[in-house]
N, C-alpha and C positions, 0 to 999 in steps of 0.2 A: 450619547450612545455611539459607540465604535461601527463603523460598516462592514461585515463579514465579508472576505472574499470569497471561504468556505462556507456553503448556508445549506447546503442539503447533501444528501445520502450520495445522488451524480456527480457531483461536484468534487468530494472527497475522494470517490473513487475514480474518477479521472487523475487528479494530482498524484495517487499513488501508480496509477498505469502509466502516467509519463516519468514515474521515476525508475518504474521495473525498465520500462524501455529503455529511457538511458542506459542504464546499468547494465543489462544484458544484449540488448542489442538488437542483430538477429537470428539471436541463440534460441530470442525470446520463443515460443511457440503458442501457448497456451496462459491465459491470465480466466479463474473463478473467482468469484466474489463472495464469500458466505455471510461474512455479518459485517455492519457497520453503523456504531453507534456513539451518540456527544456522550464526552464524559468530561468530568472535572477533578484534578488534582489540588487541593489549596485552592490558591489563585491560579493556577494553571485551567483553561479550556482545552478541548482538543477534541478531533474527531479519531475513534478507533477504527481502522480498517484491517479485517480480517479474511484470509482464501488461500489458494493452493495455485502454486506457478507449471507450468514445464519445459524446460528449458531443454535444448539441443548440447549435449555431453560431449559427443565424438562423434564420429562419421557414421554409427548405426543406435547408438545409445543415446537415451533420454535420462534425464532426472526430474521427478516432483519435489517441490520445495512446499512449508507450508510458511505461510509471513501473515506478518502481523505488524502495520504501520501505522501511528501517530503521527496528527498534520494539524497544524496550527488552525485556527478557521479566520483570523485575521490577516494574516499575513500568504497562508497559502501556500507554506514550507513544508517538510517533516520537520518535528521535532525528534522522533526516533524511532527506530526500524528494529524486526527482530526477524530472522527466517534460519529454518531449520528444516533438517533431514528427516523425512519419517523413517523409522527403522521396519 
């Protein structure tokens, strides 16, 4: 049997808040967490992590993002990210 890196709900959701933060920075403002659950593709494992970001735009403007990230649970990567505009 293989030893998770990724083994619970916290766990998951940290790896994706240290990847929002790389990325944005100190744009960053705001990280919610709405769902997060093991799912299975094939032989693929993964944990789904799903919320809504808000990031600093311009000097008085904000933006919400909603995202949606896949993370390995062995290894403790993304395997892939999707984030999008709410209209």
């Amino acid at each position: 049997m293989v030893e998770k890196k990724v083994d619970d709900v916290p766990a998951a959701e940290m790896v994706v808040r240290r990847a929002l933060e790389t990325r944005y920075g100190d744009k960053l403002k705001n990280i919610t967490f709405r769902k997060c659950w093991y799912s299975a593709s094939g032989e693929q494992e993964y944990w789904d992590v799903e919320g809504t970001l808000r990031r600093k735009k311009g000097i008085l403007s904000k933006e919400i993002r909603n995202f949606r990230y896949q993370v390995d649970p062995e290894k403790g990567s993304i395997i892939g990210y999707e984030e999008n505009i709410p209209k």
